[in-house]
VEXLUMVO-336959 format. One line per 2 residues: number of its first residue (from 1); their letters; for each residue x, y, z of C-alpha. Coordinates in steps of 0.001 Angstrom, whole numbers. Example, Ala and Ser with C-alpha at 12.3 -4.5 7.8 and 13.67 -1.06 7.14 Angstrom:
1	as	12300,-4500,7800 | 13670,-1060,7140
END
This chain:
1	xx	50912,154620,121962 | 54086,154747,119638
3	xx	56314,153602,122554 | 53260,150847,123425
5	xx	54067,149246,119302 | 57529,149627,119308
7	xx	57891,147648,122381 | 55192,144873,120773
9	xx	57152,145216,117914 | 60450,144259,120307
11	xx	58534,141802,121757 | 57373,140061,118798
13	xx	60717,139851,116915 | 62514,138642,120036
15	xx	59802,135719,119896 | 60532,135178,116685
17	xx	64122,134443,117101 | 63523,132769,120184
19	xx	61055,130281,118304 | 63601,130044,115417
21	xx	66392,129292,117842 | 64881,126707,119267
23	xx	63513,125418,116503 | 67054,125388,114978
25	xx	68440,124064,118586 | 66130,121121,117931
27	xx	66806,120579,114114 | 70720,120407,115285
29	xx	70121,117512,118252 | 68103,115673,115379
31	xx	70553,115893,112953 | 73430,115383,115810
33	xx	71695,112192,116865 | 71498,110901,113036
35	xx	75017,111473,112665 | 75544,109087,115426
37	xx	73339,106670,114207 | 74985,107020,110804
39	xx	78585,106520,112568 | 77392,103625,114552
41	xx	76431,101565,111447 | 79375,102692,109437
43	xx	81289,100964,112322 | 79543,97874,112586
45	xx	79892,97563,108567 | 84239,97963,109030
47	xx	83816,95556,112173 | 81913,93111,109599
49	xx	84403,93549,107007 | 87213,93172,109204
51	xx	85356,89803,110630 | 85436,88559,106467
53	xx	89116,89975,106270 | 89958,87769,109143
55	xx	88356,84519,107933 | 89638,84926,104225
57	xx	92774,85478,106137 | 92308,82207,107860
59	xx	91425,80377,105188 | 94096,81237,102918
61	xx	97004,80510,105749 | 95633,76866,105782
63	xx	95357,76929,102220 | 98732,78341,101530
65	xx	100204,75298,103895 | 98240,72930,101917
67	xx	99790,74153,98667 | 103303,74076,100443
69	xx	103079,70402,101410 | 102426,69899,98025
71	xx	104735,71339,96718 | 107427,70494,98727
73	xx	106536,66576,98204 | 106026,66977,94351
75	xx	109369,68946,94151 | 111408,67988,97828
77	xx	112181,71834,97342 | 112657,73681,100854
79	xx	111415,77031,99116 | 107490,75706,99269
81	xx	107585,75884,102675 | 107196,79753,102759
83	xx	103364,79752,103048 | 103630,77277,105596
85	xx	106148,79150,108168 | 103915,82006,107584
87	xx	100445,80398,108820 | 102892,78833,111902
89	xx	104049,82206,112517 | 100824,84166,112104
91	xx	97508,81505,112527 | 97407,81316,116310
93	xx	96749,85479,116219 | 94776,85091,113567
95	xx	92127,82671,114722 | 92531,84535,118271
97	xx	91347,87669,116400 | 88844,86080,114691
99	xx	87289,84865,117998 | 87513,88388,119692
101	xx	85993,89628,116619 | 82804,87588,116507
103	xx	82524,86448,120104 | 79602,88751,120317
105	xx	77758,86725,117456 | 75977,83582,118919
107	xx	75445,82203,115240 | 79056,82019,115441
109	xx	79573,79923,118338 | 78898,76778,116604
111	xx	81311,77090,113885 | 84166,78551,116219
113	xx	83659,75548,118216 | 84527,73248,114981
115	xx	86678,75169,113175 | 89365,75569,115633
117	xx	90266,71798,116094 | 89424,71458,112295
119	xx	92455,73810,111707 | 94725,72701,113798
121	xx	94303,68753,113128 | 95055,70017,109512
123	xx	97544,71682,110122 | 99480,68932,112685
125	xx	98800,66522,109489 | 100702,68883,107119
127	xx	103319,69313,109645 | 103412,65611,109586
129	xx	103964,65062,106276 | 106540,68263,106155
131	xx	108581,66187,108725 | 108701,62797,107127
133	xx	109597,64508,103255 | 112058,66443,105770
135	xx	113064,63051,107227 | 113730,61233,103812
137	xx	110352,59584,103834 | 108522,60669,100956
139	xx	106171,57518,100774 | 105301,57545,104466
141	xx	104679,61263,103331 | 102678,60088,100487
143	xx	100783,57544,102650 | 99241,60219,104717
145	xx	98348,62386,101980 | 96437,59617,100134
147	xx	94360,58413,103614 | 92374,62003,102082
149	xx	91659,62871,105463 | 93734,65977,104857
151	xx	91130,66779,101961 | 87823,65783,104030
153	xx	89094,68330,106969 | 89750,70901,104372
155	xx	86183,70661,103439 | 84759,70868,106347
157	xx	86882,73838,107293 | 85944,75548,104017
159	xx	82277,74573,104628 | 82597,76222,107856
161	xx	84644,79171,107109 | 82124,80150,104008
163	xx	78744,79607,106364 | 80321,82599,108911
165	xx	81244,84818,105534 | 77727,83716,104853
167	xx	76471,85009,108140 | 78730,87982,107738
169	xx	77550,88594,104708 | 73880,89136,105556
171	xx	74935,90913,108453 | 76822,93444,106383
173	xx	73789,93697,104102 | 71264,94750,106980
175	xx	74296,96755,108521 | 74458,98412,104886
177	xx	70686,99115,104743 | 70481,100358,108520
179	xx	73669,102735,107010 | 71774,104227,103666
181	xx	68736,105092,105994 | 70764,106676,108550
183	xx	72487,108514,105903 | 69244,109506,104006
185	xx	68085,110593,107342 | 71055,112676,107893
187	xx	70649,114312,104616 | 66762,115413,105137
189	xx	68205,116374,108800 | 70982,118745,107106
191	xx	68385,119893,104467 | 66133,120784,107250
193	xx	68920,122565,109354 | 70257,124609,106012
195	xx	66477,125278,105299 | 65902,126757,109108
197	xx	69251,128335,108696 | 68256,130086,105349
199	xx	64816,131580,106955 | 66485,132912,109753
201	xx	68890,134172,108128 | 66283,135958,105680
203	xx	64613,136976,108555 | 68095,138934,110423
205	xx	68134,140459,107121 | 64583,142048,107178
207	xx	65215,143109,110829 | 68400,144939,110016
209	xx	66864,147203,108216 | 65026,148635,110620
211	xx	67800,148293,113207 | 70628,149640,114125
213	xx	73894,149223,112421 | 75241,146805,115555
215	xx	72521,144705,114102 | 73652,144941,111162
217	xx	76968,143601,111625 | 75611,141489,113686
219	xx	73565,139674,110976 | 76497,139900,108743
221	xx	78610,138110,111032 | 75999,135269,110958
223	xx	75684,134599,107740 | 79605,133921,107724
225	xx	78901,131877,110209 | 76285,130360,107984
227	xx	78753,129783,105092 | 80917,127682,107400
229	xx	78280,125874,108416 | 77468,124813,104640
231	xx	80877,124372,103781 | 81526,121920,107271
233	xx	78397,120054,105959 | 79276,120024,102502
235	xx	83051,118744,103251 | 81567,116275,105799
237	xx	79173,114862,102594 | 82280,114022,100810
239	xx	84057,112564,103016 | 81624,110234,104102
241	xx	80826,109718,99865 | 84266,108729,99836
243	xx	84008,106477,103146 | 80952,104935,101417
245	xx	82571,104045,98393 | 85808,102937,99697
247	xx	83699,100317,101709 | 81842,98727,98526
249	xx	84895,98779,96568 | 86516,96224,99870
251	xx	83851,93953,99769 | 83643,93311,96190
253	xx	87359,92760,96390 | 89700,94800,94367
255	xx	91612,92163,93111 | 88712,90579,91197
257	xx	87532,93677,90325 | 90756,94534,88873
259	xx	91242,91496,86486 | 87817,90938,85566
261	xx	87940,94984,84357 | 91146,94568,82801
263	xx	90714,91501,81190 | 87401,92592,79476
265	xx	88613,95329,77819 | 91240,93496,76248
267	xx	89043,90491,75336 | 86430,93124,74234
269	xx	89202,94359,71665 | 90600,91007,70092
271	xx	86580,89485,69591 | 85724,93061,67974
273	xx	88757,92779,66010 | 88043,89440,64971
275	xx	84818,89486,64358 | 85470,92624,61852
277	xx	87819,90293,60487 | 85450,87680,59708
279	xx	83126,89838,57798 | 85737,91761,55644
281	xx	86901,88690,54870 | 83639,86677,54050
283	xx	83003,89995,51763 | 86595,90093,50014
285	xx	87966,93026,51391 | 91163,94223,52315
287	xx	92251,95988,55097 | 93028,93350,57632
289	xx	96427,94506,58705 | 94749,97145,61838
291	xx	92334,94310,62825 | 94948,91725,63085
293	xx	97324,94273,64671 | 94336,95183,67244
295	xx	93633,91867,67996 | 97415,90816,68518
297	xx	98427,93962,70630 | 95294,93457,73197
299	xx	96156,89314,73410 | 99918,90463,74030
301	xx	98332,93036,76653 | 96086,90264,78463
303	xx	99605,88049,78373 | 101223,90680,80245
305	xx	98523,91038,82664 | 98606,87700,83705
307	xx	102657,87869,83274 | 102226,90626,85774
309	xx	100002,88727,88165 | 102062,85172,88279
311	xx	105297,87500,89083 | 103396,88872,91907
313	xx	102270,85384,92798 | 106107,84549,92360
315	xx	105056,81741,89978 | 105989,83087,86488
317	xx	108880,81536,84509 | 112319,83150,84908
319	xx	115667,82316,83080 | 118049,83832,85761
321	xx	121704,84148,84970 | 124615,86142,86391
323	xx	124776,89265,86186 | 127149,92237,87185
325	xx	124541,95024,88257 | 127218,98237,87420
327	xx	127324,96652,83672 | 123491,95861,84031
329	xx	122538,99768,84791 | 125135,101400,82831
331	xx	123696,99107,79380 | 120066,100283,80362
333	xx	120921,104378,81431 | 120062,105226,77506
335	xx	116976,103178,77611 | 116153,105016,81028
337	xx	117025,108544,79920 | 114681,108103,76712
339	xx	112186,106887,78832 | 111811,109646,81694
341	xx	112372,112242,79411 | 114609,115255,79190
343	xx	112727,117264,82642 | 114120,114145,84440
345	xx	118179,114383,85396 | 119652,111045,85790
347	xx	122584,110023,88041 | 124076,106391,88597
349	xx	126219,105836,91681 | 128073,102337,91386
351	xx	129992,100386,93874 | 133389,99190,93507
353	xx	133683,95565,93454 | 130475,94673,93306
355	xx	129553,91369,93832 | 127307,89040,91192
357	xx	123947,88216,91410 | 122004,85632,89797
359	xx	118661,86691,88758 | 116642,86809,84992
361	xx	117512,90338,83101 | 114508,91044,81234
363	xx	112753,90689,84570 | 115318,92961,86393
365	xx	115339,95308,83286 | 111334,95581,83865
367	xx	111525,96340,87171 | 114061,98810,87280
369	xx	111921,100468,84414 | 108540,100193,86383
371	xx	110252,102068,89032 | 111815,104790,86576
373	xx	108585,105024,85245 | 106882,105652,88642
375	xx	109287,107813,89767 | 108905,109697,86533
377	xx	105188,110235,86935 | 105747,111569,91158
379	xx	108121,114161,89375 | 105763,116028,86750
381	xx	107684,119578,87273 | 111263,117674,86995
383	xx	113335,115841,89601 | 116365,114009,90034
385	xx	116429,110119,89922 | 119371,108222,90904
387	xx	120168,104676,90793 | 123301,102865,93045
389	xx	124781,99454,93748 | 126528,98450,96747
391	xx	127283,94809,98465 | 124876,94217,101134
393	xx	125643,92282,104293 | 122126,91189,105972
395	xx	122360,89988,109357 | 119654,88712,111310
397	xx	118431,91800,113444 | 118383,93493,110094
399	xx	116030,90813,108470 | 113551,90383,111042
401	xx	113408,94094,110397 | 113123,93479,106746
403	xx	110482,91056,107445 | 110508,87784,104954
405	xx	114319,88429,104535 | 116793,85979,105039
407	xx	120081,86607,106267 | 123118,86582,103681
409	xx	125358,88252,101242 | 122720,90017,98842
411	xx	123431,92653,95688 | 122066,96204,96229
413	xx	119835,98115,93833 | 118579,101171,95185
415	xx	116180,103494,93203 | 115714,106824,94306
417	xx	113302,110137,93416 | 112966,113803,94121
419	xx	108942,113140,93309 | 105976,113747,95696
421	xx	106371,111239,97777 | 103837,108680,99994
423	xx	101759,109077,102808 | 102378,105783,105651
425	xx	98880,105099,104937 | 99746,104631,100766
427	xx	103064,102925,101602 | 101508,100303,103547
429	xx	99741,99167,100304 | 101727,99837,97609
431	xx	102928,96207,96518 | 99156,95245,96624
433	xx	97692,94360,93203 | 95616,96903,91603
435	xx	96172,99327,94068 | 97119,102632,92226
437	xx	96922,106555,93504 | 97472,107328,89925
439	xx	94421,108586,87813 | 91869,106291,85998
441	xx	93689,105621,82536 | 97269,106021,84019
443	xx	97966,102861,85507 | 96777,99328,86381
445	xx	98376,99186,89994 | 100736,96364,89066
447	xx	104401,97490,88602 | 105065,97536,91936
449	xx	103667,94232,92648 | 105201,92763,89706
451	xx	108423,93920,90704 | 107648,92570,94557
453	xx	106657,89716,93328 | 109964,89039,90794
455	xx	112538,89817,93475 | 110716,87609,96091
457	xx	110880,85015,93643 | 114361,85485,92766
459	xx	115188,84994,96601 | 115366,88848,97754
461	xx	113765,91223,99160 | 112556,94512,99095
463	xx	112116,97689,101200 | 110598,101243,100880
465	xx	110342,104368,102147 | 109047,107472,101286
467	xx	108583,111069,102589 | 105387,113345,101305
469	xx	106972,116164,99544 | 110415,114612,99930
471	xx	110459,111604,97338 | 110870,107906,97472
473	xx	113581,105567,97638 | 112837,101502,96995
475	xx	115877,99006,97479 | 115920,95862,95825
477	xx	118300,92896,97603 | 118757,90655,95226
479	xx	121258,87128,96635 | 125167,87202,95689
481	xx	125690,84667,93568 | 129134,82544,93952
483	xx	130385,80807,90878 | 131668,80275,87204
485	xx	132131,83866,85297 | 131819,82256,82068
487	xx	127520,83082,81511 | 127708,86483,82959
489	xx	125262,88797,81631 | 125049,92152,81587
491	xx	121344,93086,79923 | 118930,90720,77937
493	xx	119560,90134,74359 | 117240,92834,71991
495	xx	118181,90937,68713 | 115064,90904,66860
497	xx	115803,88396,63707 | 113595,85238,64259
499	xx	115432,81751,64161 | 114019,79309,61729
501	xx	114834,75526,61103 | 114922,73271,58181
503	xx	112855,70296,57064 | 115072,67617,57867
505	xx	114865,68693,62002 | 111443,66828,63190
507	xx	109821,68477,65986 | 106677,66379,67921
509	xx	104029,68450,69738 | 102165,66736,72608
511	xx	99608,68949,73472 | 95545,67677,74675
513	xx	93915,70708,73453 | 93002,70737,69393
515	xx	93160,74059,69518 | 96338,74785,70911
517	xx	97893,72289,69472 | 96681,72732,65898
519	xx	98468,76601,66514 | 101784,74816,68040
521	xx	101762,72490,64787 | 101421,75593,62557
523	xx	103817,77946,64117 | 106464,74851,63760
525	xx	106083,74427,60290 | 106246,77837,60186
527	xx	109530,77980,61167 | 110609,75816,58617
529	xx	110568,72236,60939 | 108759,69460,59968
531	xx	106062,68928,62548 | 104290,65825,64220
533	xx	101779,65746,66541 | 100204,63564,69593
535	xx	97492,64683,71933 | 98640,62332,74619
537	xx	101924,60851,76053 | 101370,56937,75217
539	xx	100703,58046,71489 | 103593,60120,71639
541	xx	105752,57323,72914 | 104656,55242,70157
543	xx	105675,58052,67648 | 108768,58616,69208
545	xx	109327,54576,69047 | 108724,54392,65167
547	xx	110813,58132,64689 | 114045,57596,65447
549	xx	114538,61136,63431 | 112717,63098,66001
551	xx	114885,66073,67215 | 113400,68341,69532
553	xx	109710,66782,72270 | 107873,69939,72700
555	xx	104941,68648,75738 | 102185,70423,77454
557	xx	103032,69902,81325 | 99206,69346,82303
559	xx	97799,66617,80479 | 95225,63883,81374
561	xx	97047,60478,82360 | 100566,60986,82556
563	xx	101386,65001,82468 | 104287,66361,80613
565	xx	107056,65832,83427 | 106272,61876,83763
567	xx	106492,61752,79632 | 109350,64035,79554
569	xx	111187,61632,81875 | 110530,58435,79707
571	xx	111124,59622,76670 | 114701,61159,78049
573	xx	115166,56861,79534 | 114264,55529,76205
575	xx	115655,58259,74021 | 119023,59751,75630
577	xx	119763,62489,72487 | 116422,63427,72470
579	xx	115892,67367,73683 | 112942,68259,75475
581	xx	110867,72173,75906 | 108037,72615,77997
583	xx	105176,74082,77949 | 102927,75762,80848
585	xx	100921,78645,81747 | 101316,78610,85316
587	xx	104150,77122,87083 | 101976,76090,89986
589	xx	101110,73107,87952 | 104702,72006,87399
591	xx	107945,72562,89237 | 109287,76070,89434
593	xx	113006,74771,88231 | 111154,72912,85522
595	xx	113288,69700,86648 | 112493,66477,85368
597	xx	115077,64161,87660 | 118139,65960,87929
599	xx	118182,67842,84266 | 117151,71158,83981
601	xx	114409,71619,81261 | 113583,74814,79444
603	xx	110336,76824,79235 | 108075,77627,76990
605	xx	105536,79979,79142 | 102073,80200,77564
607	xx	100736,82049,75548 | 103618,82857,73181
609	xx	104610,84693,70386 | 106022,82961,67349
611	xx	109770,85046,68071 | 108973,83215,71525
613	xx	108473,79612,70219 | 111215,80362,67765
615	xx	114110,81335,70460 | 112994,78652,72958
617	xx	113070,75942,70207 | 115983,77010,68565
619	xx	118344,77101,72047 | 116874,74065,73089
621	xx	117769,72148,69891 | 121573,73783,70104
623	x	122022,72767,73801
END
């Protein structure tokens, strides 16, 4: 009889295990087959976003050799033409891509079947008008520009390019939906599975008390087994967290994301400030001084922000001059040492007869400090930065390896760290905007494109490379300049006493904004000038007509009716002493020399400070 239970007793925990085993079996093909399901949508969703990539792509080659023809036939200057080699280079693969990409998509096939001959009738018409400004005909050029069939084609191809986003778009938003459900699913599938594992494993621990001790290790030996498990799932949840969010954060765009976060804060700051402002002051109380200060500090921050994106745009306002790179590092080493702190050891290696270059120094002294600073941050336990010069011969094998390079003489500054280093993966993006692998708070993800962006526009280059666990070294080729010794500089001037005027030197402000202009007028009078003011250029040229005393035109370059370039250039015909500043905030609207016929103008880059407005009036009244 006992032998009769114990072998029902056998019997009946084998089935038990057998039942839970296969019960388990079946939980794990669910939950396998969920996982695929999951996988399946997350790539359709990357194959969706890389179909929006590619049209944005598209778009912005044809829109990039749009702004090139119009630039070169405002300013006849070769250097516009950039965007434009680039979408010759690059559009054919593009569009071929973009075709491969959504040739599975029949809603497509009626807008590939436009768009293609859209795009390349625009761009034969901008190569058109390329070839007669190249030719010497810049009203034939003109001519073709003003038919506006450029502008109706460029309509149609936006209309068209923004109906497949469109159809993308809703794509990705079912793909996205198909993706949490799959996911959810997965989760009740691995809740189910840890469940199933949990009871049996509760149940091998029941048994193994009344077993041997074989079984007992036995059991023991599956419930490791049962930790992996948990950890393997719980490792595989992050990832796929991460995956998750790293998709959303593409197609919002982290650009936009980027500035609209960044520019919030700051304008959250200077209307708080203000606002306290107002009410202190409505109530007669003191204590202005840390509103004022707040307010100032977060407009100077939002000026550097967009400093920081036009000099990664290459469209910010430089004042380059020569400079001799060994004098230019060995004035800043102090700054640098101060800055990276005393865990950081220093070394400069500079070349013998080392050539000039021509480029502006407070821009060169920001980048070299963007990349001490970065450097400084990959070495937290100490390190070794060094900094050299050399000449630089560039042939052309070695910039088509470079990439945009050109071949030529160039000046070598090459910045090197002991730090962490990059993966290939983080190297690939690190000129991008916003893009940062530092923690939130730390950094905004912009020195590096700000310094990319100022050495592009100063006609360089620049390369990286970068070892995990071995450091990074970034070289910036910056072009040898050839000529007079006489305005060498080695570092930007720090002198911090404001120039003023005196009554007798009459400034006139030509500005269409009140606003602006009413804060132009009062930062000249300020400075001890007596001010006049005109919100357009015929009423200035009247002004100027019936004061002869007039000194110094300061114009807005974007005005209604004639802009500040056209005015400039009258009032300089009519009025031969008379000196002339600009004013801008964003050279895309004027020219990037800030010429105005064949006389270089200075800048006045907005928004300024009153030290700015002071310097820039006061050199361009003593030149």
């Amino acid at each position: 009889m006992f032998q009769s239970v114990s072998k029902a007793s056998i019997f009946s925990r084998a089935t038990g295990l057998v039942l839970g085993f296969a019960t388990l079996a079946l939980a794990v093909a669910v939950a396998a087959n969920m996982e695929l399901s999951r996988r399946q949508n997350s790539e359709l969703i990357r194959h969706t976003l890389r179909i929006q990539n590619g049209l944005h792509q598209l778009f912005a080659y044809v829109e990039g050799s749009e702004s090139s023809e119009r630039g070169y036939l405002i300013s006849n200057d070769e250097t516009y033409l950039g965007p434009y080699e680039d979408a010759r280079h690059n559009l054919k693969a593009n569009i071929d891509e973009v075709l491969r990409l959504v040739a599975d998509n029949p809603e497509h096939s009626k807008h590939t079947a436009n768009l293609v001959p859209l795009i390349n009738e625009r761009m034969a018409l901008i190569g058109s008008v390329i070839e007669e400004i190249h030719s010497g005909k810049t009203a034939e050029a003109a001519n073709i520009v003003k038919t506006g069939r450029g502008r109706v084609l460029m309509d149609q191809i936006r209309a068209d390019i923004s109906d497949m986003i469109s159809i993308e778009h809703r794509e990705l938003e079912k793909r996205e939906t198909a993706l949490a459900s799959a996911t959810r699913a997965v989760d009740i599938g691995v809740l189910l599975l840890t469940t199933i594992l949990l009871i049996l494993a509760a149940y091998a621990v029941g048994q193994a008390q009344q077993q041997s001790n074989a079984l007992l290790e036995s059991s023991k030996a599956l419930q490791v087994r049962n930790d992996r498990l948990l950890e393997e799932i719980a490792r595989r949840e992050e990832i796929e967290a991460k995956l998750r969010q790293s998709q959303k954060l593409e197609a919002i765009g982290q650009l936009t994301g980027g500035i609209a976060h960044d520019f919030n804060n700051m304008l959250s700051v200077v209307i708080a400030s203000l606002n306290l402002l107002k009410r202190r002051f409505s109530r007669g109380e003191g204590g202005y001084d840390r509103f004022i200060d707040s307010a100032v500090e977060a407009a100077e921050r939002a000026a550097n922000l967009t400093h920081r994106l036009l000099a990664f745009s290459r469209t910010q306002p430089l004042a380059p001059s020569p400079i001799d790179a060994n004098e230019f590092v060995a004035g800043i080493s102090n700054l640098l040492r101060s800055t990276l702190g005393e865990h950081i050891h220093l070394e400069t290696s500079l070349a013998k007869d080392l050539w000039l270059t021509k480029a502006d120094p407070n821009e060169l002294e920001n980048a070299i400090l963007n990349l001490a600073v970065n450097s400084r941050d990959a070495m937290e336990r100490g390190g070794r930065l060094t900094i050299e010069t050399s000449n630089c011969l560039i042939d052309r094998t070695y910039a088509e390896a470079l990439g945009e390079a050109k071949p030529g003489q160039y000046v070598q500054l090459i910045v090197t760290d002991t730090g962490s280093g990059m993966s290939p993966e983080v190297v690939a993006r690190v000129f991008d905007p916003f893009f940062t692998t530092k923690a939130i708070g730390k950094g905004t993800g912009l020195g590096l494109s700000q310094v990319y962006g100022f050495v592009k526009q100063s006609g360089g280059n620049v390369s990286i490379y970068s070892e995990v666990g071995r450091g990074t070294t970034i070289k910036l080729y910056l072009p040898r300049y050839v000529g007079e010794d006489e305005e060498r500089s080695a570092q930007p001037a720090n002198s911090r006493n404001i120039p003023t005027g005196t009554p007798d030197q009459v400034v006139l402000i030509v500005e269409d904004d009140k606003r602006a202009r009413d804060v132009a007028v009062e930062c000249v009078r300020e400075l001890g000038y007596t001010a006049l003011e005109s919100d357009n250029a015929s009423a200035a040229l009247k002004i100027l007509a019936d004061r002869p005393d007039v000194r110094l035109l300061m114009t807005d370059v974007v005005m209604p009716g004639d802009d500040g370039r056209k005015l400039a250039a009258q009032a300089r015909r009519e009025h031969p002493n008379l000196k002339i500043l600009l004013m801008s905030g964003y050279l895309g609207e004027a020219t990037k020399s800030g010429e105005v016929g064949h006389v270089n103008l200075p800048l006045l880059p907005k928004p300024f400070t009153l030290e700015q407005a002071a310097r820039k009036i006061r050199d361009a009244l003593d030149h």
